[in-house]
Structures are given as structure tokens and as C-alpha cells.
N, C-alpha and C positions, 0 to 999 in steps of 0.2 A: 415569287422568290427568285431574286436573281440566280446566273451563277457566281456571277462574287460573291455573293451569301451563301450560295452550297460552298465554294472553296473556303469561306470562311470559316463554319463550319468543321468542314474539315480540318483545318488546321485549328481549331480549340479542341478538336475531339483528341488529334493528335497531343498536346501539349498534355493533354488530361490523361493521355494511356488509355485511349478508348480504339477497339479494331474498328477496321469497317463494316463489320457485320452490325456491331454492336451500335453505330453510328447510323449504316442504314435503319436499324428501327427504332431510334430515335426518331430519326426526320419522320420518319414513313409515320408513327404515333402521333410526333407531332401536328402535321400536317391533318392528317386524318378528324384528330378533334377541333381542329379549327375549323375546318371544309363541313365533317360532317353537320354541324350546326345549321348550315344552309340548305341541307338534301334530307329526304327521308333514306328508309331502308328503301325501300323500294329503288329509290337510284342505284345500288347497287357499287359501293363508292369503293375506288383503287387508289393506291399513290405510288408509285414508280417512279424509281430511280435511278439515274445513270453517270457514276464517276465519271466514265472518260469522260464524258461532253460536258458533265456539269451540270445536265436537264434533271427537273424533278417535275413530273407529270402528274393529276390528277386525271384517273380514267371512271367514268360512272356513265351510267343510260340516264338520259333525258324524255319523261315522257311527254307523248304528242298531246298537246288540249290545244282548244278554240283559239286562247288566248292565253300567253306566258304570262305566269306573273312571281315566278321566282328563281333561284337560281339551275333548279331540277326539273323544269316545264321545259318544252319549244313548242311553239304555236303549228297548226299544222302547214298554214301556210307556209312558214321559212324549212319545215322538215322537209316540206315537199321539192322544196331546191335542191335538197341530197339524194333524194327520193317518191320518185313519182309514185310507188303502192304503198308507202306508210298511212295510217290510217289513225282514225283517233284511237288512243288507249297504248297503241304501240312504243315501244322504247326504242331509242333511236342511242347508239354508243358514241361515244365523243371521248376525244382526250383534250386536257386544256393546261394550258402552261399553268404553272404556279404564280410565276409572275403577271398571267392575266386577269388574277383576282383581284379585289376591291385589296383597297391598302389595309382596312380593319381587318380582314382574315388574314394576310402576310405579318401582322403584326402580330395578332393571338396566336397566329403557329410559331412563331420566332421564338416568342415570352415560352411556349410550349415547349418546345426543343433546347432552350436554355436550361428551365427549370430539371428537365428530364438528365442532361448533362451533370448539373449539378447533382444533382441525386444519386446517381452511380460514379460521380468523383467521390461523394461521401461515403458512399456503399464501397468503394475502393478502396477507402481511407481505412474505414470502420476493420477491415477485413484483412488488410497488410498490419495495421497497428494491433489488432486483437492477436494475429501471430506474433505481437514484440509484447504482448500484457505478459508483466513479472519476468519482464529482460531489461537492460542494461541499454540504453541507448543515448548518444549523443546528440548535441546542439548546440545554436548558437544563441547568446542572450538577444535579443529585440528588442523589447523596453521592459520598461517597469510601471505596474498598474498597484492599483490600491488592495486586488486582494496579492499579489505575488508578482511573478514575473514571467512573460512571453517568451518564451524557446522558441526558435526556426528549427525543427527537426526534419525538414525535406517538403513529405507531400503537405501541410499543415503547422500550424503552431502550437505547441502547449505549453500548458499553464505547471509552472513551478510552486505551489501555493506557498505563503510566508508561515503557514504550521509544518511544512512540509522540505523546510530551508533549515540548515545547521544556523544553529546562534552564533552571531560573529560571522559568519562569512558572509562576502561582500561581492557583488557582482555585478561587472561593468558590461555596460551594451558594448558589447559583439567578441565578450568572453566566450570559450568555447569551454561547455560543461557537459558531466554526464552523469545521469539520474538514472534511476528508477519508475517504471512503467506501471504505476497503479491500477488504474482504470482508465478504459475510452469510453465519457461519453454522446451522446448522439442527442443533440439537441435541434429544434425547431430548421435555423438556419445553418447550423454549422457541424462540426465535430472537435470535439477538445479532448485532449491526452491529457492525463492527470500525473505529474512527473513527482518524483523523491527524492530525497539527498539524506532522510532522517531513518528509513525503512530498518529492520535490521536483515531484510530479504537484499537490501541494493546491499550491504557489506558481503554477506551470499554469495552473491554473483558475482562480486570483485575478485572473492575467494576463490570462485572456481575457473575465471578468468585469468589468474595473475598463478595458480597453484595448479601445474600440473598431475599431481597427484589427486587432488580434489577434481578435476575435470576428467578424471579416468575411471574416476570411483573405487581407485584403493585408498584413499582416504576419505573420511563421510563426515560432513559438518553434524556435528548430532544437535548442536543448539548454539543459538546466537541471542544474547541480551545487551541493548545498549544502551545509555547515554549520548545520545546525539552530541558528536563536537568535545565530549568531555573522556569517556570510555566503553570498551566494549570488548566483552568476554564470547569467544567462542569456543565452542567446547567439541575436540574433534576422537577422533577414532583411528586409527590405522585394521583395513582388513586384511593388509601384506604384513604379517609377522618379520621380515625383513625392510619395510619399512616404518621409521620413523616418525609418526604424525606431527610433533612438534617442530622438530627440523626440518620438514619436509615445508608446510607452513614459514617456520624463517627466513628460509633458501640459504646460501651460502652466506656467511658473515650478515646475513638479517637482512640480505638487499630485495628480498621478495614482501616482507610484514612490514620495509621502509619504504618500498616502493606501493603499497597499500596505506599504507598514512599517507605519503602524501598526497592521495587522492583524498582522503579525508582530514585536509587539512591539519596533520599533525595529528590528530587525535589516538590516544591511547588505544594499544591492542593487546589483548592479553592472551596467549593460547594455551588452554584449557586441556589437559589431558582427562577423556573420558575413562570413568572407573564404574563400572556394573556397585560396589561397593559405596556404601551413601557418605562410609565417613571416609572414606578415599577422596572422592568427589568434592566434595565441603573443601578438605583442603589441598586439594588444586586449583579446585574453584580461588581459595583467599589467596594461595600462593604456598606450593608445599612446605617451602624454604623457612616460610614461617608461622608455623603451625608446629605446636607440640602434641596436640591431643585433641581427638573431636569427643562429644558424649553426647550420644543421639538420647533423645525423651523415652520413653518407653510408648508414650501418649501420643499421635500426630505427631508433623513433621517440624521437629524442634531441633534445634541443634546449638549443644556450648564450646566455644574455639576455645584452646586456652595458648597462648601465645607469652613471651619474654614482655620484659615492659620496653624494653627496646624498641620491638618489634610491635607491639599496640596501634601504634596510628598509622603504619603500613597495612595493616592490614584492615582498619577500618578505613582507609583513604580518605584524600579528600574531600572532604564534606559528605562523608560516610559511602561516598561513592563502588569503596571496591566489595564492601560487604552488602551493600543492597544489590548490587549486580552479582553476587557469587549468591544471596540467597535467591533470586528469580532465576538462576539458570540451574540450581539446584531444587528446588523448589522446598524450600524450606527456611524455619525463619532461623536467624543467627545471630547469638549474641557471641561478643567476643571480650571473652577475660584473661587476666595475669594468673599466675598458680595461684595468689594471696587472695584474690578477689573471687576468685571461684572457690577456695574453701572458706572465705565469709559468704561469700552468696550459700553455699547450700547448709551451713550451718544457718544464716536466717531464715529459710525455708523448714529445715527443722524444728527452730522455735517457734516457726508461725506455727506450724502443723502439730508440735507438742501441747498438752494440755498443763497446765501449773504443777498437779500433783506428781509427775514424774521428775522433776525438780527435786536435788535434796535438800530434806530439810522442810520442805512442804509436808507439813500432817496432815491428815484431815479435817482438823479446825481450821489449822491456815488456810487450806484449799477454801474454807469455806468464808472466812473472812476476805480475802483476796478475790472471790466471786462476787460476793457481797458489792463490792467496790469496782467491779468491770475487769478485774484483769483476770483472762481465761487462761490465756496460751504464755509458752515461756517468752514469748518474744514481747509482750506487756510487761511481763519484768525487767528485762532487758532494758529496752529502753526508758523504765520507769527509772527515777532519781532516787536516790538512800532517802532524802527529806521526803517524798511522798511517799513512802512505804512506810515510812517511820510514823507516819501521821495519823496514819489508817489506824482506828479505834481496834484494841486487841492486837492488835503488831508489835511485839516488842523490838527494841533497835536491833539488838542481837540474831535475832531471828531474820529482821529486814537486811541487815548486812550480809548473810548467811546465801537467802535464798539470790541476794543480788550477784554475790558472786559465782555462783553454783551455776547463774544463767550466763554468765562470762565465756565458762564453758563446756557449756552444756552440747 
């Protein structure tokens, strides 16, 4: 091995951020498994190294036989030219250039020492990038492949994946973007970063990036639910009773939650005041502003909004968008009604759950004829028609008019 191949060397180890400790045993490894293949233990095999000059030495004993016949023998005749009392069986010490090896061993130590290089560039990789796993980091785009898109983020490239990319955005080679650090992993020949734009961890990190109150910890994200590209509700805290959480999140005239869109390309941001209270929460979650009344179930976690009719499709949003994201950050399901529709909604729950006979006007015969015929609960009267009631054998109209109205309002 030359020394222009130790300088060379050298300078790949430098490019890679390897020391020269870590460089010398590299070579010294490398070297060693190439060499040793040709010597036993018995040789007693060294490899020595020396930056200034550039030499890399192989030092091992040579023992004395009749006749050499490999690279760990010397015959005694030729030992005897170094020394007149060597004898057979004796080890005679030798050092020998690197480059006065066969070219076959300069070449497996090369491949050796490249491989080995590589190895701790990825182990370098794997170890500076596992310090940035579920952080915020930039790049530039590369290309575009069939599952996602290539990032240059310095020591490596990673992979943007197209489940992992906002719908609608669009991104041109040698855009400069910045994602979210899912996972490193560590495959056969390489190492790939697993990058986000969809996480509701990357909005997180925006948060506590762009909000200094969130990066101090008087303010606490207590939950983030989103909508990739469409919207996203965070739900915060203040633990400085003198601060703000909402406004603090805004920043002055809103230029901190605009200056946060537009890294998410416009997309909606909602900030969520947290409340210990579930029906507080519900409607801050939908929007206080429009919310009249929450009515939690008694049963699991149910919850009925009741809202102006004005106010209806603000608060179910678009494409039911703000109430499916106020029910997963609350954790609860949500239906959303006008005053009029939630006193017919629990009046039909009523009649489903009423039996006929509580009905006025229902005797006991009735009861029995009107069973007779399927209809149990008031809400089969209900919706039953005066002609089908009137029909029913033993129902007189009088009666069928009677109990129809009774279920009106019952």
C-alpha cells in the first residue's frame, strides 16, 4: 500500500469526521485481515503505522524450515545471510512494506478498510440523527422517487414518504423544506431518515419553536389533533396565571399562529383553551363563541352541543372537519344540534324507550290489540299513520285519532 493510498485515506477519513486514532485502526484492522490470511498465529503478525512518512508496515516472525513455501517460512539458507546461529524451528523478525505485498492482499485490505470506513460513517450517521429522532429538521429536496421524495439533510439523505407529505403540496428539486424526524433506519448498505410534514408531533415542535412561552414551559401543549393540510386543533395550558395561553400562542396581532401557517401552508389552526371541566373543554374544543350548552351522557363519553342555527355548520365545519377534530382531542363523541332539534331528538328517545300503555287513551285492551300488531313503544305510534291504526281489527277511529295525537306530545 502505497503512501498515496495512506494519504488517501486520510483524507476520506477526514471528509467522513473520522480522527486519526480512529483511522489508525481502521488500517491497522484492515490490513491485519488481509495479511493475516497468509501467516499463522504462530507469525505473530503486527501492522504499524506512521502519518508523518505515510509508511504502513507489516511486522511478524518468520520461521526457519528447510524450504520456504509460504509467506510465514524463510528457508534456512537465506535466514543464515542475517544470521549465522539461527537454526531450524527458530523465528527470525522481519518488517515488510505494505506495498511489498502481492497486489491480491493490497486489494482485500483496501476493500477492508473502505468497508470498515463505511461502517462508522453509518454508525456516525445512525448516532448524530438518533440525537435529531422527534426533532424538527431541514433540507433540501433531491428528486423525486416512486415511494416519496429524497432530502439532502447534510451527512445523508432522507426519504420524505408520499403518506407522509401534506395533500396539495408540491415540491420542486432543490426546495428547501423542513420536516419531522420519525425514525432512522439502518439498512444492509445504507442508513435512511424517515422525514414528516403530516405528524401532529412536527406541528409540536413548530409550537415550541416559533412560541416562546411553549419553549420555556410556562405554557404546555396538552394535545394536538389534526388534519393534515386541512386543520388542526391544539389544546394548550398556561401554568403562569399571569400568562395568557391563547395569546401568547397568537403573538401580537396573530403574526406568531401566521407565521406557523405558513409553514403549513395556510392550513387552519385552532388554539384550544384547556379546561379540567369536560363540558368546558367540548366547547372550546367546537368554538366557545358558538356553543350554547354542552349535555354530557350519563353513560361513556357522549356529548350533545346545542348551538343557534346560524351557527350549525360552523361548528360542524367543513366536511364535518371541526367536530371530528374537537371530538378526538376531547375524547368524546359529538353530536351537534339547534334547541328545536335536540328537544325532538330527546323526545324521540322518549318514545322509543316509552311503552304504548303510558300513552293516553291506551287501555289495556288497546295496549293489547296494538301489541297484537307489532307496535310496542310510543314512537310506533308516532310514526304510525291515522289509516293504519284505523285498520287494526278492534281499533276504533276515535280511539286511533286519540292515541295518535297523545304521541305528538307525548
Amino acid at each position: 500500500m502505497s503512501a498515496n493510498l495512506m494519504s488517501s485515506l486520510t483524507e476520506l477519513a477526514n471528509l467522513k469526521q473520522l480522527n486519526r486514532e480512529e483511522l489508525t485502526e481502521i488500517i491497522k484492522d484492515g490490513l491485519f485481515q488481509a495479511v493475516s490470511k497468509k501467516l499463522l498465529i504462530e507469525n505473530e503478525l503486527e501492522i504499524l503505522t506512521d502519518f508523518d512518512t505515510n509508511k504502513i508496515m507489516a511486522r511478524f516472525n518468520k520461521i526457519v524450515v528447510e524450504r520456504d513455501m509460504s509467506l510465514g517460512e524463510i528457508s534456512l539458507e537465506e535466514a543464515k545471510l542475517y544470521n549465522n546461529d539461527i537454526e531450524l524451528g527458530d523465528k527470525m523478525p522481519i518488517e515488510m512494506a505494505i506495498a511489498d505485498f502481492e497486489p491480491k492482499v493490497i486489494r482485500n485490505a483496501r476493500k477492508a478498510i473502505l468497508e470498515k470506513i463505511k461502517s462508522l460513517e453509518e454508525d456516525k450517521i445512525m448516532y448524530d440523527y438518533e440525537n435529531q429522532k422527534h426533532q424538527i429538521i431541514s433540507g433540501k429536496v433531491r428528486k423525486e422517487e416512486f415511494n416519496g421524495h429524497i432530502i439532502d439533510i447534510g451527512y445523508t439523505d432522507a426519504l420524505l414518504p408520499k403518506d407522509e407529505q401534506i395533500e396539495d403540496e408540491y415540491y420542486k428539486i432543490g426546495d428547501m423544506i423542513r420536516a419531522y424526524v420519525v425514525n432512522i433506519r439502518k439498512r444492509k448498505n445504507d442508513v435512511i431518515v424517515i422525514l414528516s410534514r403530516t405528524r401532529p408531533e412536527f406541528v409540536m415542535r413548530i409550537f415550541e419553536t416559533e412560541i416562546p412561552e411553549i419553549n420555556s414551559g410556562d405554557v404546555e401543549i396538552k394535545k394536538i389533533v389534526r388534519e393534515p393540510g386541512m386543520r388542526t386543533k391544539v389544546a394548550v395550558k398556561s401554568k403562569d396565571k399571569k400568562i395568557d395561553a391563547t395569546a401568547a400562542c397568537l403573538g401580537p396581532h396573530g403574526i406568531r399562529i401566521e407565521s406557523i401557517r405558513t409553514e403549513l401552508n395556510g392550513e387552519l389552526i385552532d388554539i384550544v383553551l384547556w379546561d379540567e371541566s369536560p363540558e368546558q373543554l367540548i366547547a372550546n374544543a367546537i368554538g366557545p363563541d358558538l356553543v350554547e350548552k354542552v349535555y354530557l351522557s350519563e353513560r361513556g363519553n357522549f356529548a350533545r352541543i346545542i348551538v343557534s342555527e346560524e351557527n350549525k355548520n360552523l361548528a360542524i365545519g367543513k366536511k364535518g372537519k371541526n367536530v371530528k377534530l374537537a371530538a378526538k382531542l376531547t375524547d368524546y363523541k359529538l353530536d351537534i344540534y339547534t334547541e328545536e332539534e335536540f328537544e325532538e331528538k330527546i323526545s324521540e328517545e322518549r318514545r322509543v324507550t316509552s311503552h304504548i300503555s303510558d300513552l293516553d287513551g291506551v287501555t289495556s285492551k288497546v295496549a293489547g290489540i296494538l301489541k297484537e300488531h307489532g307496535y310496542t313503544s310510543v314512537q310506533d305510534i308516532f310514526e304510525a299513520s291515522i289509516d293504519e291504526l284505523c285498520n287494526l281489527e278492534g281499533l276504533g277511529k276515535k280511539t286511533a285519532l286519540k292515541i295518535k295525537e297523545s304521541s305528538k306530545y307525548f
